[in-house]
C-alpha positions in Angstrom: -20.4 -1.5 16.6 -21.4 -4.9 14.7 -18.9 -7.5 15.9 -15.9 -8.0 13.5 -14.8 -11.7 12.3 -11.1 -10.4 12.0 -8.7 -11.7 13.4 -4.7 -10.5 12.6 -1.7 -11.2 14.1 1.5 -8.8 13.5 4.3 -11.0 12.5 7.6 -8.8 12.3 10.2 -9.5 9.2 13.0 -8.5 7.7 16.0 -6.3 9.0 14.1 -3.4 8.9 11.2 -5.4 10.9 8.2 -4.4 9.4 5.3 -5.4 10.4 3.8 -8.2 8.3 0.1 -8.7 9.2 -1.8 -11.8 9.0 -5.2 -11.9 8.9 -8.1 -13.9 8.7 -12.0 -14.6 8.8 -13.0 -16.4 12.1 -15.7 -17.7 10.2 -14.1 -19.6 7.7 -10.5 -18.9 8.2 -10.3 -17.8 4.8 -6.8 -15.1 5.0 -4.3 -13.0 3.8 -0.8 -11.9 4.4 -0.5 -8.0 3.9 2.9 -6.4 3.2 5.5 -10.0 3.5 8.7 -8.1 3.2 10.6 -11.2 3.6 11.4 -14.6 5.9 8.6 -16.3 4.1 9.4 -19.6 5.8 8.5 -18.1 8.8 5.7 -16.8 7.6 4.4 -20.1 6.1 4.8 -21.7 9.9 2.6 -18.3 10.9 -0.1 -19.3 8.6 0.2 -23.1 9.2 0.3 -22.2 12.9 -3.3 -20.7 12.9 -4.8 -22.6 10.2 -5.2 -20.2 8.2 -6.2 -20.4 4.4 -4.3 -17.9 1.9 -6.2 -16.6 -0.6 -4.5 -13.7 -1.1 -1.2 -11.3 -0.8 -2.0 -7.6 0.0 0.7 -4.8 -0.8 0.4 -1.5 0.8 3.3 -0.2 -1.1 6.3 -1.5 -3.5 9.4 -0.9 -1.2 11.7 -3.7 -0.3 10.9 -4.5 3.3 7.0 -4.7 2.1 7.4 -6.7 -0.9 10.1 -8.5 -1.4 8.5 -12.1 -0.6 5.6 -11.6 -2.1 6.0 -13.5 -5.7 7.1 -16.2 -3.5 4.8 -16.9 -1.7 1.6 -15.9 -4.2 3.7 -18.7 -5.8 3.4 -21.2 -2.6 -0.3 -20.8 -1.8 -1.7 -20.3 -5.9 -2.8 -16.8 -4.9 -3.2 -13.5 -6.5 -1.4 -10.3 -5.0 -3.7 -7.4 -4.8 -2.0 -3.9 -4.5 -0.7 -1.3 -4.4 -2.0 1.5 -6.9 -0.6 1.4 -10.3 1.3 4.2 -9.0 3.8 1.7 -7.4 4.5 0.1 -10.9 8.1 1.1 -10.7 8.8 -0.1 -7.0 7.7 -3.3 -7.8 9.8 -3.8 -10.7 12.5 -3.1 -9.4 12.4 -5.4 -6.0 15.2 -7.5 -7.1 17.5 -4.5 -7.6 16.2 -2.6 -3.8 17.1 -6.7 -2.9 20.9 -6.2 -4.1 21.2 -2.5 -2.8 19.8 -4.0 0.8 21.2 -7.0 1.6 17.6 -8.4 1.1 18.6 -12.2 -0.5 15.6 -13.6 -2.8 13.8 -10.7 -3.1 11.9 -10.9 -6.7 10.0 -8.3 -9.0 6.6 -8.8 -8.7 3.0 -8.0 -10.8 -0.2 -8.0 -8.9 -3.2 -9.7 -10.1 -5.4 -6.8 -9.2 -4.2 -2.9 -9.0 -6.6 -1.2 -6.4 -7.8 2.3 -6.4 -9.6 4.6 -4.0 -12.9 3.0 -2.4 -11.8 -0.2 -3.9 -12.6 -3.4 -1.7 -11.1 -6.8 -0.6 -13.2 -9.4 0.8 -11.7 -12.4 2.7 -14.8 -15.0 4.1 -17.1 -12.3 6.0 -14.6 -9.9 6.2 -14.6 -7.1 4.1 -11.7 -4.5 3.8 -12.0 -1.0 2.1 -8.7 0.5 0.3 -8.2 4.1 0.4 -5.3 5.6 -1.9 -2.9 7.2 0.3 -0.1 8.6 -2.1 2.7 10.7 -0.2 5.6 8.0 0.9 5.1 6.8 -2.5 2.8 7.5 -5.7 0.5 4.0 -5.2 0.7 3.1 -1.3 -2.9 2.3 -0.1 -4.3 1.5 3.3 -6.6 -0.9 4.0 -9.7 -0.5 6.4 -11.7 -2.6 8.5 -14.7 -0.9 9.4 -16.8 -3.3 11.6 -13.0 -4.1 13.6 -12.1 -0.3 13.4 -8.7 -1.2 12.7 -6.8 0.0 9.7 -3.2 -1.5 8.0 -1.7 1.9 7.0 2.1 0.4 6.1 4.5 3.6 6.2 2.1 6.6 5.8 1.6 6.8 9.5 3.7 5.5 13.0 3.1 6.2 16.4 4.6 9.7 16.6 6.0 10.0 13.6 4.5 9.5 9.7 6.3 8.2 6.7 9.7 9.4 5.1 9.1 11.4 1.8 12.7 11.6 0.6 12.4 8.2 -1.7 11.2 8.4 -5.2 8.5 9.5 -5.8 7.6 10.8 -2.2 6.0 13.8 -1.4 5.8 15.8 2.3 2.7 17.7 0.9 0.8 14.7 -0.7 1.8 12.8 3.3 0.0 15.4 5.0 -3.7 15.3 2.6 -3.5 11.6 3.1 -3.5 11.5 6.5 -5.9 14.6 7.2 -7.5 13.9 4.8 -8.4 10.0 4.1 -7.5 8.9 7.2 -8.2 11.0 10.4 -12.2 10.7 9.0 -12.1 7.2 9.8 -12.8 8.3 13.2 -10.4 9.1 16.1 -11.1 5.1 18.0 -10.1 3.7 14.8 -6.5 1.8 15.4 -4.0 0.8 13.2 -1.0 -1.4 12.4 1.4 1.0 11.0 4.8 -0.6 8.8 6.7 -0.7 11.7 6.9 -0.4 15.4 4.3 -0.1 17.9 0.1 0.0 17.3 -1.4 3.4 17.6 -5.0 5.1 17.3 -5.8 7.8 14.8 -7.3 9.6 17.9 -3.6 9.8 20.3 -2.2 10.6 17.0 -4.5 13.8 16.3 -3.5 14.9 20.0 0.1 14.0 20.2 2.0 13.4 16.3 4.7 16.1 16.3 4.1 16.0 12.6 0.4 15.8 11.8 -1.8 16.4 15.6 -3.9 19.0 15.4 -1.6 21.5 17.2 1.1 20.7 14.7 -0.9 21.7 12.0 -2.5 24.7 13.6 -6.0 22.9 13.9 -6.2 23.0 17.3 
């Protein structure tokens, strides 16, 4: 495998603690935040920390915990937010009121520059991220996938051991399943990923041990 200029750091947020990623271009340290929930001061001292340079905010999804800072801080660096699918229209504009309902202070509605679609791309410096639409936790979530690092950003369509919930608006169990089978177990079993929250996984130890989606489960094996 050619060797990957990313770099990311997971930098949790938020009650719920979602993962927020950070990540950047060795080369030029050109970056992007994916998914700021919330905390955005401490994400600014993240971003100062490593020297990285915004140029972007990238949205797996429109729920609370993922994208309730992100106005703000598109707003702080001058960037555009890319993401989710237009399917996720409604999510996002309604942050302020999933703010209220939460307990999430200074969460704001927010409209991405750029709406991505299936086998869309996002380039940051040398590093080049491909977007597959993964609709099932809700109509417009996407993943984003680094080949060269074989690392993928899946937000809440996938967790170690467990996959999204489908009982939100919008969600559906059947449209989880063909997302996971089907856009992202071909990605390649040594492919990791950074799911929305808790611990890093592989799409491999998933297909073996997911009580929900491993090959067994789904009568693959």
């Amino acid at each position: 495998m050619t060797q990957s200029p990313l770099t990311a750091v997971i930098v949790p947020v938020t009650p719920f603690q979602q993962n927020c990623s950070l990540l950047w271009c060795s080369e030029s340290h050109k970056g992007a935040l994916i998914d700021p929930g919330g905390e955005s001061e401490r994400l600014i001292a993240a971003v100062s920390a490593k020297e990285v340079e915004i140029e972007k905010i990238l949205l797996t999804h429109g729920h609370i915990d993922h994208a309730g800072a992100a106005a703000r801080l598109a707003r702080h660096y001058g960037v555009p937010i890319e993401g989710p699918h237009a399917g996720d229209r409604f999510l996002l504009d309604s942050l302020a009121e999933q703010g209220s309902r939460f307990g999430f202070s200074g969460a704001e509605n927010c409209l991405p520059t750029r709406w991505l679609n299936d086998e869309d791309s996002v380039e940051l410096g040398a590093v080049r991220l491909r977007v597959r639409h993964c609709p099932g936790h809700t109509p417009g979530h996407v993943v984003f996938y680094a080949p060269e690092a074989g690392l993928a950003f899946v937000g809440d369509v996938l967790f170690r051991g467990s996959i999204g919930r489908t009982d939100f608006p919008g969600g559906d169990f059947n449209s989880l399943i063909g997302s996971i089978t089907e856009r992202l177990w071909p990605l390649g079993d040594d492919t990791n990923f950074v799911p929305g929250h808790g611990p890093m996984s592989s799409f491999g130890w998933e297909r073996k041990t997911n009580p929900f989606v491993s090959d067994l489960a789904l009568g693959r094996a």
